[in-house]
C-alpha positions as CSV (number, residue, x, y, z in Angstrom):
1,X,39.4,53.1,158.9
2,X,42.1,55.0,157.5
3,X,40.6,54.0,153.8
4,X,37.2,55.1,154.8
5,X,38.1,58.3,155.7
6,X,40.2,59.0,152.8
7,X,37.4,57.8,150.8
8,X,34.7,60.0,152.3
9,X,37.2,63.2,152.3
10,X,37.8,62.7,148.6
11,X,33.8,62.4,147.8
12,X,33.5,65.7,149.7
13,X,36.4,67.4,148.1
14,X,35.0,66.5,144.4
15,X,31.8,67.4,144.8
16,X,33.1,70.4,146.2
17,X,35.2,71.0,142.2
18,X,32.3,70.0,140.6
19,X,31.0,73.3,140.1
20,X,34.5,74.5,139.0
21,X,34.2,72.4,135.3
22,X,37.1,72.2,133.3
23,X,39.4,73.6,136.1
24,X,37.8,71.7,139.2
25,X,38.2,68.9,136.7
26,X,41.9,69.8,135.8
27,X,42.8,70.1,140.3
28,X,40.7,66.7,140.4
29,X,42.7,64.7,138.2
30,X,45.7,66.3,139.5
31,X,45.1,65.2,142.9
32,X,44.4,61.5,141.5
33,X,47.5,61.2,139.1
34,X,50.2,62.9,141.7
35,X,48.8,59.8,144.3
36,X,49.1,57.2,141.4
37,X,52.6,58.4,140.7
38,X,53.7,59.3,144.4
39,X,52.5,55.7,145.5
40,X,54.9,54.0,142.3
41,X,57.5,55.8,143.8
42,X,56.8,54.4,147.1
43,X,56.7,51.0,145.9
44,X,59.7,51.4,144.0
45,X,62.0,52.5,146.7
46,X,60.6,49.7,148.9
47,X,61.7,47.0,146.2
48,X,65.1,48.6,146.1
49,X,65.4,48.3,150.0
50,X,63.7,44.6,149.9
51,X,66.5,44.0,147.5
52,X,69.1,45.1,149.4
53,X,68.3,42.9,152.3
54,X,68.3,40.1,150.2
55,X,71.2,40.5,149.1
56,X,72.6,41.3,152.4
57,X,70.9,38.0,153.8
58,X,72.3,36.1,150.3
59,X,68.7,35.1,149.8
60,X,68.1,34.2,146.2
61,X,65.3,35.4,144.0
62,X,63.0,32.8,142.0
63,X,62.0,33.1,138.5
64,X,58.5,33.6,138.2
65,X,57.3,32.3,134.1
C-alpha cells in the first residue's frame, strides 16, 4: 500500500510541474535522481552491516561466477 501511495503522490506532483517546462522538468528529475542515489546509499550501508555480522558470526561468503 505504501508503493501505491507513493505512486499516486508522484503522478499528482508531476503533473502538477508539467506546466513549469524546463524548470518543473529540472525539480522532477531532481526528485527522481536524489531517490535513485539516496536508496544506493541505503543499500550500501546495509551490505556493510550484513558484512559485519558475517564476519562476527565467521560465516563465509560464496563466489558467485
Amino acid at each position: 500500500m505504501k508503493l501505491f501511495g507513493a505512486i499516486f503522490f508522484s503522478t499528482i506532483l508531476g503533473w502538477i510541474l508539467i506546466p513549469f517546462n524546463v524548470f518543473g522538468i529540472a525539480i522532477a528529475f531532481g526528485i527522481i535522481a536524489g531517490s535513485l542515489f539516496y536508496g544506493i546509499s541505503q543499500l550500501l550501508s546495509i551490505k556493510e552491516k550484513l558484512t559485519m555480522i558475517s564476519k562476527h558470526l565467521d560465516i563465509k561468503e560464496e563466489k558467485v561466477r
